[in-house]
C-alpha positions as CSV (number, residue, x, y, z in Angstrom):
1,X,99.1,69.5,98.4
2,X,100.5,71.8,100.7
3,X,99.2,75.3,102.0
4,X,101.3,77.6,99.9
5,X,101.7,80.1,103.1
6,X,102.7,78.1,105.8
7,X,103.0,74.5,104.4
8,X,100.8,72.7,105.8
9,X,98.5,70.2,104.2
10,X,95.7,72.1,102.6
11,X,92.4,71.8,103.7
12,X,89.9,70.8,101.1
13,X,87.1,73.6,102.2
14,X,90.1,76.0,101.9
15,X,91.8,74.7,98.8
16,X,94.7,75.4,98.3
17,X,95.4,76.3,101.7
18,X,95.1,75.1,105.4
19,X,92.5,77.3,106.7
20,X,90.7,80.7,106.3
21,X,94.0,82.8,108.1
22,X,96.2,81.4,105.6
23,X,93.4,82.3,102.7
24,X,93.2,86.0,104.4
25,X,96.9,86.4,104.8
26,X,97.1,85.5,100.9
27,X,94.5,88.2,100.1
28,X,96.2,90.6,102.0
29,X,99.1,90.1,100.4
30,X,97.6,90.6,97.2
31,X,95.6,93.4,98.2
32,X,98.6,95.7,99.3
33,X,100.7,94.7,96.3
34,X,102.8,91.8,97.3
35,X,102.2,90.0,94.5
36,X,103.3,92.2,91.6
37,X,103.2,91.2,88.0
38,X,105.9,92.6,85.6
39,X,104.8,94.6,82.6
40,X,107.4,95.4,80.1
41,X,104.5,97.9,78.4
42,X,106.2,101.6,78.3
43,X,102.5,102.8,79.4
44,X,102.3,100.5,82.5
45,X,106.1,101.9,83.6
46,X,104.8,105.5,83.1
47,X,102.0,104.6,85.1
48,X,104.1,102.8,87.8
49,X,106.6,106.0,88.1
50,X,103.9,108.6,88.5
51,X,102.0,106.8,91.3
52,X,105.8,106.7,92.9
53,X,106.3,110.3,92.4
54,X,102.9,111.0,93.7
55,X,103.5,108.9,96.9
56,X,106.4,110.6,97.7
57,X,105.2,114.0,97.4
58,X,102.2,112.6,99.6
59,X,104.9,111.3,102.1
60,X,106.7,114.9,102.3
61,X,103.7,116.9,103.1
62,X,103.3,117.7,106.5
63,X,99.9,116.4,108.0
């Protein structure tokens, strides 16, 4: 098995990856939404286009 982030062979006290960075870099990932699931449910889209809307209106307000 390799490490799914830089391809390495994985490292059995890391499983599945190669070391703790790559394990980090994975949760990081996940953390600030790289991983997204789709949702065809009309609620989770709602949801999804109001957090939008209320980052950009964050984004336009002077600090």
């Amino acid at each position: 098995m390799t490490c799914p982030i830089c391809s390495k062979p994985a490292d059995p006290a890391y499983r599945p990856f190669c070391s703790r960075r790559c394990a980090d870099v994975d949760l990081g990932r996940w953390l600030n939404g790289s991983y997204p699931v789709p949702s065809t449910d009309p609620d989770d889209v709602e949801e999804a286009l109001d957090e939008a809307i209320r980052e950009a209106e964050r984004r336009d307000r002077p600090h």
